[in-house]
N, C-alpha and C positions, 0 to 999 in steps of 0.2 A: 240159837247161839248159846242159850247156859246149857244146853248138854254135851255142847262141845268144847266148852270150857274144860272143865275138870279132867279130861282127856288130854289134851294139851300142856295141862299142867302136870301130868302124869309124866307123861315124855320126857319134860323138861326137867325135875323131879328126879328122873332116873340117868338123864344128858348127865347133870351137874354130880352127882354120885359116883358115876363110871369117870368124870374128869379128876375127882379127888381120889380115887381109888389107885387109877393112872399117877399123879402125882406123887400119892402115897408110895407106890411101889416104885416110882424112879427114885425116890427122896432113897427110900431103904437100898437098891441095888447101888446109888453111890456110894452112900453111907457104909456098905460092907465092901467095896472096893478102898475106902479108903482106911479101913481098917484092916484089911490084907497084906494093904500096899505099906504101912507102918507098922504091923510084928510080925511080915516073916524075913527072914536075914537069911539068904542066900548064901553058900559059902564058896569059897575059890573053887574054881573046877581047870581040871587040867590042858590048858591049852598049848601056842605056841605064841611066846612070846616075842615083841618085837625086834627083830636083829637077829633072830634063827632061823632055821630052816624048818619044816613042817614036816614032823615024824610020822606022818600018813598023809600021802598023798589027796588033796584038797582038805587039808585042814586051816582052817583060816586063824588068826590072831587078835586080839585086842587091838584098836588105835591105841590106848593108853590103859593098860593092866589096872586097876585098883588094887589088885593084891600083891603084896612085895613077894618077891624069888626065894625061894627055899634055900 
């Protein structure tokens, strides 16, 4: 039985390692989603807006523009 101990605790040892490691790198990949998602600022891109017709056929439009009309 104590030779199989310290085995066992091995495992377990390296279980609890790979689970912080795990946690670590999901902590960081949110962590830099939500640093992406707050400084990059997209800017208006040229669509069709609501109440026109679609200047190439299957071009779709905003529900509601965020960018005001030139």
């Amino acid at each position: 039985m104590t030779v199989l101990a310290p085995i066992a605790t091995g495992r377990r040892t390296i279980l609890w390692v790979a689970i912080a490691a795990g946690l670590l790198l999901l902590a960081g990949a949110n962590a830099h989603l939500v640093y992406v998602a707050l400084r990059s600022q997209p800017e208006c891109v040229a669509h069709a807006r609501p109440g026109e017709s679609a200047r190439v056929a299957g071009e779709y439009s905003a529900a509601r523009s965020a960018c005001s009309p030139l």
